[in-house]
N, C-alpha and C positions, 0 to 999 in steps of 0.2 A: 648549726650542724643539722643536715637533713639526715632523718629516719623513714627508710623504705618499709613497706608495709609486714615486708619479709622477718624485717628484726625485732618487732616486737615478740616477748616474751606472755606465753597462756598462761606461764603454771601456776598456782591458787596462790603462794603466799610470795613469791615475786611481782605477783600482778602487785601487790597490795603494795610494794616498794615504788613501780614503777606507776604509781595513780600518784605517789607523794611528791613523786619526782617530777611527776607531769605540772604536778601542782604548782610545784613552786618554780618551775619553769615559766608557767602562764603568768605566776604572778611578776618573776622576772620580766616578762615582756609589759604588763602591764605597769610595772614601776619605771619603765623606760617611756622618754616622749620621742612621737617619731616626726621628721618634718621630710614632706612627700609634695612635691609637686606636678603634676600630671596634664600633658598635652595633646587634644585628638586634634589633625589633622588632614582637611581633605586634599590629595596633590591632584586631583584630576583639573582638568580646566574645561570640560565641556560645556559647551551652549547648551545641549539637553542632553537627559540621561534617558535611556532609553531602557525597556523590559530586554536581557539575558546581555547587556552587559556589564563586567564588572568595575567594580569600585576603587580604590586604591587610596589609602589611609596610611598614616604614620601615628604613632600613641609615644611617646616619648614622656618620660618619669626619670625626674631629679630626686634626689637623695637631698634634701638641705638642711636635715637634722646633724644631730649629734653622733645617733647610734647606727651602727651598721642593718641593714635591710638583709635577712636572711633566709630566703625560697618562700619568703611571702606572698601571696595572692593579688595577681592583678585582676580582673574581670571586665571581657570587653562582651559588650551587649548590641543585639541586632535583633530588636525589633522584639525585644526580651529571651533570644535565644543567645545563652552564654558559655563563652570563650574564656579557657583559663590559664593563664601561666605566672611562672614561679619567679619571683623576683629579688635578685641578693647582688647590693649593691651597698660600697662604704660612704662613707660620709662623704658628700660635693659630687659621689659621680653622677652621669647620666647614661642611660640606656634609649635606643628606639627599635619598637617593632614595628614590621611590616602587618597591615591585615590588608585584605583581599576581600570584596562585599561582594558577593555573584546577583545581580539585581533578578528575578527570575519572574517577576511580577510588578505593572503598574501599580503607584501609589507612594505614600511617606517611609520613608526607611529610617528610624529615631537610633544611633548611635550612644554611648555611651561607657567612657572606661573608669572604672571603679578602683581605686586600692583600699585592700582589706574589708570587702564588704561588707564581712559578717562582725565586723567593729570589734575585732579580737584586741588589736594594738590600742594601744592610746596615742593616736593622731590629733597634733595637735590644730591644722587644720584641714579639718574635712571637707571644706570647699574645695582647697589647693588642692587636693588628694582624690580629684575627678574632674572627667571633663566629658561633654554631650554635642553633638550637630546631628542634625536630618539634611534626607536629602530627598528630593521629589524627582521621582520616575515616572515620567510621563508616558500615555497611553499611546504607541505612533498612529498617523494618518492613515486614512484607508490604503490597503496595499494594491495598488494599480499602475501596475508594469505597464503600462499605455503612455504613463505620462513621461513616458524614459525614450521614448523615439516616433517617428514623424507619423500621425496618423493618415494624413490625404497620399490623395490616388493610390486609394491600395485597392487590388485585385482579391487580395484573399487573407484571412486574418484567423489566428487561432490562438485561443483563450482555455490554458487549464490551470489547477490548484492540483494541489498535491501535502498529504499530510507527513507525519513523522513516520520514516521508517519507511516509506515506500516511494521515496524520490528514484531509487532502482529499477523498481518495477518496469517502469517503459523503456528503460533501457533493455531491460530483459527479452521481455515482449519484443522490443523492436530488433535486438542482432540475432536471438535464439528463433525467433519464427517468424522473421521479416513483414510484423506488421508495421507497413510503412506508412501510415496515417501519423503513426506517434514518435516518428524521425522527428518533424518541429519541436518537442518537447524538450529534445537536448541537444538545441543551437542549431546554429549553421552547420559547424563541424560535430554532426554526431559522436563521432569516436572520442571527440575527447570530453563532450558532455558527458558520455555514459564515466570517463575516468574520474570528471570531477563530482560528479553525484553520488558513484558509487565511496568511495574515499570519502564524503560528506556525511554518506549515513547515518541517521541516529543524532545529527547537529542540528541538523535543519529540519522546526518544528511546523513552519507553513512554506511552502516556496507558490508563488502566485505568478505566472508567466504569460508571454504572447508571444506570437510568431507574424510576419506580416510580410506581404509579398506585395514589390507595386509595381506600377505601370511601366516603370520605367526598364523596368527587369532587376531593381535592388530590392534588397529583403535586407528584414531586421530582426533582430531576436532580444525581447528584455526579461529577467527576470529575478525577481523582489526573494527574496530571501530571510525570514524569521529566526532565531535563536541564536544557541552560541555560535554563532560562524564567524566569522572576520574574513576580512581578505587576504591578509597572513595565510591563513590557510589556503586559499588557491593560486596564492604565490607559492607554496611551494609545490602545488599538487604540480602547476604549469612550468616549476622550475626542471622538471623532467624533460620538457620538449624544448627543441632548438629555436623557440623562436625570439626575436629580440624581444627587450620590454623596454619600456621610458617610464619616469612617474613624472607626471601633469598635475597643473590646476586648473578645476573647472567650475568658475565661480566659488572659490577659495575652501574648494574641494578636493583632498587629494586623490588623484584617478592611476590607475596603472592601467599604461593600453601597450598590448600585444600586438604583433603582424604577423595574422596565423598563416598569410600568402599575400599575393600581390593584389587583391582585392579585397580580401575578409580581415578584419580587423577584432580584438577584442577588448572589451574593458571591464575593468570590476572597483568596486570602492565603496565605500560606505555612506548611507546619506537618511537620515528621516528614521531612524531604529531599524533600517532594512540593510541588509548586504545585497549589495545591486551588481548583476553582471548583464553586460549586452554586447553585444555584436551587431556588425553592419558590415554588407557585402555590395558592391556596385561595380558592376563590371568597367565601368566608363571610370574608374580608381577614381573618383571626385567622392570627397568624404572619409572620415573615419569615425567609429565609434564614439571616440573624443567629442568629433565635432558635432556631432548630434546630438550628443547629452546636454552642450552648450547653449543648446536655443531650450525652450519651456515649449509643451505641447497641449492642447486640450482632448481628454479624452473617448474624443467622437466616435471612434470605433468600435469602444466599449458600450457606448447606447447606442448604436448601429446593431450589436450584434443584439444586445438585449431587448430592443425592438421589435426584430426580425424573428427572435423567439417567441415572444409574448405574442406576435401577430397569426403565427401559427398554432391554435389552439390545440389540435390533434397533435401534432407535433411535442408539444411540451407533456403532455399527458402520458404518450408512450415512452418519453423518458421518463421522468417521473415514477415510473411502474416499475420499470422493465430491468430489475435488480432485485437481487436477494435482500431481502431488510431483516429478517428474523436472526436472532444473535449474528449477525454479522456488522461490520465497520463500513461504513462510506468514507474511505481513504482519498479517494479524489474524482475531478470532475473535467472533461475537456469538452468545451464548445468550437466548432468551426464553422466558419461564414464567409461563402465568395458569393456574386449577386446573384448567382442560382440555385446554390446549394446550401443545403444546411448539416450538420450533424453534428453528434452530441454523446457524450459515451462515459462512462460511473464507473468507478475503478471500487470492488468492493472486496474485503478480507473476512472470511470465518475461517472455523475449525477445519471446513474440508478441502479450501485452498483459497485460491485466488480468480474474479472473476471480473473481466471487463463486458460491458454490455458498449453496445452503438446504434444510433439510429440517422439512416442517414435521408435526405430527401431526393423523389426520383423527380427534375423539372427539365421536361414535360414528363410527364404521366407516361409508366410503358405500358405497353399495349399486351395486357399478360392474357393469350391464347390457351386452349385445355392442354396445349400438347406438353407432356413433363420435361423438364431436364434431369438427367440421368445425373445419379447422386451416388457419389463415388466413396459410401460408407451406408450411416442407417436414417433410410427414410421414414418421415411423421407425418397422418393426415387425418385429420379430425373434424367434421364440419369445414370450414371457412380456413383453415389452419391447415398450413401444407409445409413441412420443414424438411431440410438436410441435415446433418451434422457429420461431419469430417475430423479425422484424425492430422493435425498438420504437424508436421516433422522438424523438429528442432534441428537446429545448423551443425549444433553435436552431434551425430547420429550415435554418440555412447552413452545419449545421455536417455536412457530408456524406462525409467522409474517415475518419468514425469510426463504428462499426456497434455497436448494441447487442443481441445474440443470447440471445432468450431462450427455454430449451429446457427441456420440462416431462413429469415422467412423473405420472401421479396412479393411482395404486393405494387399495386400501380404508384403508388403515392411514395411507401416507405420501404426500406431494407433496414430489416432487423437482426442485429446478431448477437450472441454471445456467446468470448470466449472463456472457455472454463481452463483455465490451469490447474489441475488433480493429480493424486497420484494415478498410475495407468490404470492400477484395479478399478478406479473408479470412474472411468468413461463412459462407460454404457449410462452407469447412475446421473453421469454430469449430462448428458442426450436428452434423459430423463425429466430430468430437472426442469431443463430451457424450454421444452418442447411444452412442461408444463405452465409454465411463467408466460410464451407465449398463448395459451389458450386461453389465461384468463386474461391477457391485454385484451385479446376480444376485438385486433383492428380491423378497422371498418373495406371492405372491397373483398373477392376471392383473392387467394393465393394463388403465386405461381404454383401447377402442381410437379410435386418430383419422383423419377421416378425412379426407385434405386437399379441402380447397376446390376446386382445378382440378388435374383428373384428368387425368394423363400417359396421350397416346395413339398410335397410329400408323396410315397408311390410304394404300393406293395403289390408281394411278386403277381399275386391271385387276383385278376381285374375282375373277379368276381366282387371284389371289395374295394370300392372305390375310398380315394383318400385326394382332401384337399388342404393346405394349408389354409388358416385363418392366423395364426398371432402367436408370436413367444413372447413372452414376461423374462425379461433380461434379470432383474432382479430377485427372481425365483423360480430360475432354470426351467420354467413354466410353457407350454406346449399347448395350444391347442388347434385339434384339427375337426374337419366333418369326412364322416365315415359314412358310405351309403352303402346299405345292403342292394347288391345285385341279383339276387338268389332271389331265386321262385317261392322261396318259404322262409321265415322268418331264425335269424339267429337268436343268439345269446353270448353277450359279450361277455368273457368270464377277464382276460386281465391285458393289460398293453406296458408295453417295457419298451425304454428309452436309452441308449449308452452309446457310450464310446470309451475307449474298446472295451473289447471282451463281451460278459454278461453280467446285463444290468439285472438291478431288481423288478421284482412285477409290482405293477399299480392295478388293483383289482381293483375291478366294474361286475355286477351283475341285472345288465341290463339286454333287454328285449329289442332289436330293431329289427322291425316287420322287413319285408320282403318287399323294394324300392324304395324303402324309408331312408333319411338323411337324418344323421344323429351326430351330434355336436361335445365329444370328449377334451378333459384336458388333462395333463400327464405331465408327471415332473421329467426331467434329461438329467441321467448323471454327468458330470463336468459341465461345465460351462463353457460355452465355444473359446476357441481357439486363440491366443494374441495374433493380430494382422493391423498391419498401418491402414490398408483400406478396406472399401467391400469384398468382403470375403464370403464361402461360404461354409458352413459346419456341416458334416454329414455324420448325423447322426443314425445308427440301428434302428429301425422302427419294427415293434413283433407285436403282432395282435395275435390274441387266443382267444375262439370263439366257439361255440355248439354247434351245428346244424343236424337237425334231425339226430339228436344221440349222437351224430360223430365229432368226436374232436379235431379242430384243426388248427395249425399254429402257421400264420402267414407272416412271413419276415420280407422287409422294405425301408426305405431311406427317408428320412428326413430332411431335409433340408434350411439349414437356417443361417441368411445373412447376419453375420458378426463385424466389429470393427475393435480395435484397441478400447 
């Protein structure tokens, strides 16, 4: 008879009833002999086991005593983390459980099931009355999606990794703000890579990929996939779309190959601790994915490209750099290699969002002239250091809480960029940031220089008092101009106010500038320019209040200051 924890009685001299009762209960159990017999079982039959997948066990316990088994304790052990359930069974039956092992790490896994551990019964054999196997999780092969389809005569080849949690991301990137560099990432058929990744989220703890375009004008896509995933799962994510499937053997492998059209083919299956999907397109319909997997490849394009990185010095270095590292994650990495070009780009996550960097190479060398290109947001030039940064427009236009920042440096050799995904307030800071990151890469040739679209300016009514812009500090509504006295005798600055609208506060000065003298103020601006997707300009109230000779005089004029989202 099982007693829940509910029906036990507190009260002082009942307890004292039910301790005697207990008593001689236990000793009832112990003047009883129990005979228990106990089977661990593994049903899997795999050639190797691999880290995140699971186990499958049977534990199976005969009764071969006399006495009835009554919600007594089995205990099954993994790895010394214990499993417990309750066992009430008459004489001659038998029971079996299911357990379930999630392998979640290389190495030994020591099973073990126990009845009555804590040697409460008098068992009369405690051998019979447990049972133990291991089982060995092997570490898988290096994950190199190369070896999954044909590496010669290709034209062009693209190499990323990607961690947990952000297999989305370039789906993101690529349909919200058509950065079509990172299409390869999710197949041949974009659209339905971004379905099967997004739907994968949070499974797939490494996915390792290539993309490969050849001579012939067919392309191929592989890519190796880590954790709990199976192909179950992109059976059914696929079983949404019309297209037929067949399941195959390939080298006594089982394969599922799709016919996403009369050319593109796909496959997926399991092989090596990896979930492997690939595709193959060839116009000339000679081949399917199938049949590619079927031959073994070596992976030459894999040291082609890492070659061709390593050989560029400077190159490697601006990657390398050219990323936020401070509390933030290195989520992922894509390499691209065709026989001219190179490029390289770091997908990284902190607290203030999301941020892809790229570096790509110019061959032949452009020919970069003083004359600027007009920069259709907020231009940066510093020394050797000339950037743009542009506000680019998500394919949602409702989708206006999120800003995508993209900031460019273009030198003879390289093109550098990052883009920042932030919330919108933080645009100008995201400008900020890159413009920063690029100063200390420090790369080597002049910038192109850029020159923004709407030019920051400043102007009051009185041209007796000249006003030039010099610089605003985005980050602390911060203004500064040069003020030149034109007056035959010297003023006295007494205070300068900045706003929009209405009337701002005054930012008192009590300063002397002589008569032709150029004097250099800076002054806070109530509000902060304006939301605009591109270059825009803010017109802010500009009022200076000055002395001349004893008289007061207060001269009101405009400000002028390029904004962007």
């Amino acid at each position: 008879m099982e007693i829940s924890r509910n029906e036990i009685l507190i009260y002082g001299a009942v307890a004292i009833i039910i301790s005697i009762a207990g008593a001689y209960v236990l000793h009832s159990q112990l003047s009883q002999s129990y005979g228990v017999s106990v089977r661990l079982t593994n049903l899997d039959s795999y050639k190797s086991v691999y880290p995140y997948m699971v186990g499958h066990m049977s534990i199976n316990i005969t009764n071969t005593g006399q006495s009835t088994i009554k919600g007594d304790p089995l205990v099954v052990y993994m790895n010394g983390q214990a499993y417990t359930y309750r066992i009430t069974l008459a004489p001659g039956q038998s029971g079996t459980i299911p357990f379930n092992a999630p392998y979640d790490y290389s190495g030994t896994y020591n099973f073990s099931a126990v009845f009555d551990p804590g040697t409460l019964l008098n068992v009369a054999d405690r051998a019979a009355a447990q049972a133990a196997l291991s089982v060995n999780v092997t570490e898988p092969g290096p994950q190199n999606p190369f070896l999954s389809i044909p590496n010669a005569n290709a034209t062009r080849a693209i190499s990323f990794t990607l961690e947990r949690n952000v297999t989305e991301d370039p789906a993101v990137l690529y349909t919200e703000y058509n950065l079509s560099f990172l299409g390869p990432t999710l197949g041949l058929s974009p659209g339905i890579g971004t379905k099967i990744y997004a739907d994968l989220l949070g499974l797939i703890t490494q996915l390792n990929g290539t993309y490969v375009a050849y001579s012939n004008g067919a392309s191929a896509y592989s890519a190796w996939m880590q954790g709990p995933v199976v192909p179950a799962y992109i059976s059914e994510i696929m079983s949404s779309y019309p297209f037929p499937a067949r399941n195959v053997s390939v080298n006594g492998t089982g394969v599922t190959e799709l016919r996403l059209g009369n050319t593109t083919s796909m496959c997926y299956y399991y092989s090596g601790g990896y979930t492997k999907l690939v595709e193959y397109s060839n116009d000339s319909k000679q081949g399917t994915c199938a049949s590619i997997i079927n031959a073994s490849y070596r992976p030459d394009l894999a040291r082609a490209i890492n070659d061709s990185f390593a050989a560029d010095k400077a190159f490697s270095r601006y990657l390398d750099n050219f990323f936020y590292s401070i509390n933030s994650t290195v989520e992922g990495r894509l390499w691209s290699y065709t026989n001219t070009t190179l490029s390289g780009s770091v997908l990284v996550t902190n607290r203030y969002g999301t941020f892809l960097s790229r570096v790509t190479t110019n061959k032949p060398p452009l020919n970069i002239t003083t004359t600027g290109m007009s920069c259709l947001g907020l231009s940066y030039s510093k020394g050797n250091t000339s950037a743009c940064s542009k506000y680019i427009l998500p394919a949602n236009s409702n989708v206006t809480s999120i800003a995508l920042i993209n900031t460019t440096e273009i030198t003879p050799a390289y093109n550098i960029t990052m883009y920042s995904v932030v919330n919108s307030t933080q645009a100008i800071a995201a400008h900020q940031s890159a413009t920063n990151l690029l100063d200390k890469l420090n790369v080597s040739g002049a910038s192109l220089s850029w020159a923004p679209a709407v030019q920051s300016s400043c102007s009051l009514s009185n041209l007796s008092i000249g006003c030039r812009f010099s610089n605003y500090d985005y980050a602390n509504s911060t203004a500064t101009v040069n003020l030149t006295n034109n007056h035959t005798s010297s003023i006295v600055l007494n205070w300068i106010s900045c706003y929009l609208p209405g009337v701002g506060p005054h930012y008192p000065y009590n300063s002397t500038i002589k008569a032709g003298q150029q004097y250099q103020v800076f002054f806070p601006c109530s509000l902060a320019p304006g939301p605009s997707y591109l270059a825009a300009k803010t017109s802010y109230t500009l009022t200076v209040n000055y002395t001349l000779s004893g008289r007061n005089v207060t001269d009101v004029g405009t400000l002028n200051v390029t904004s962007f989202r």
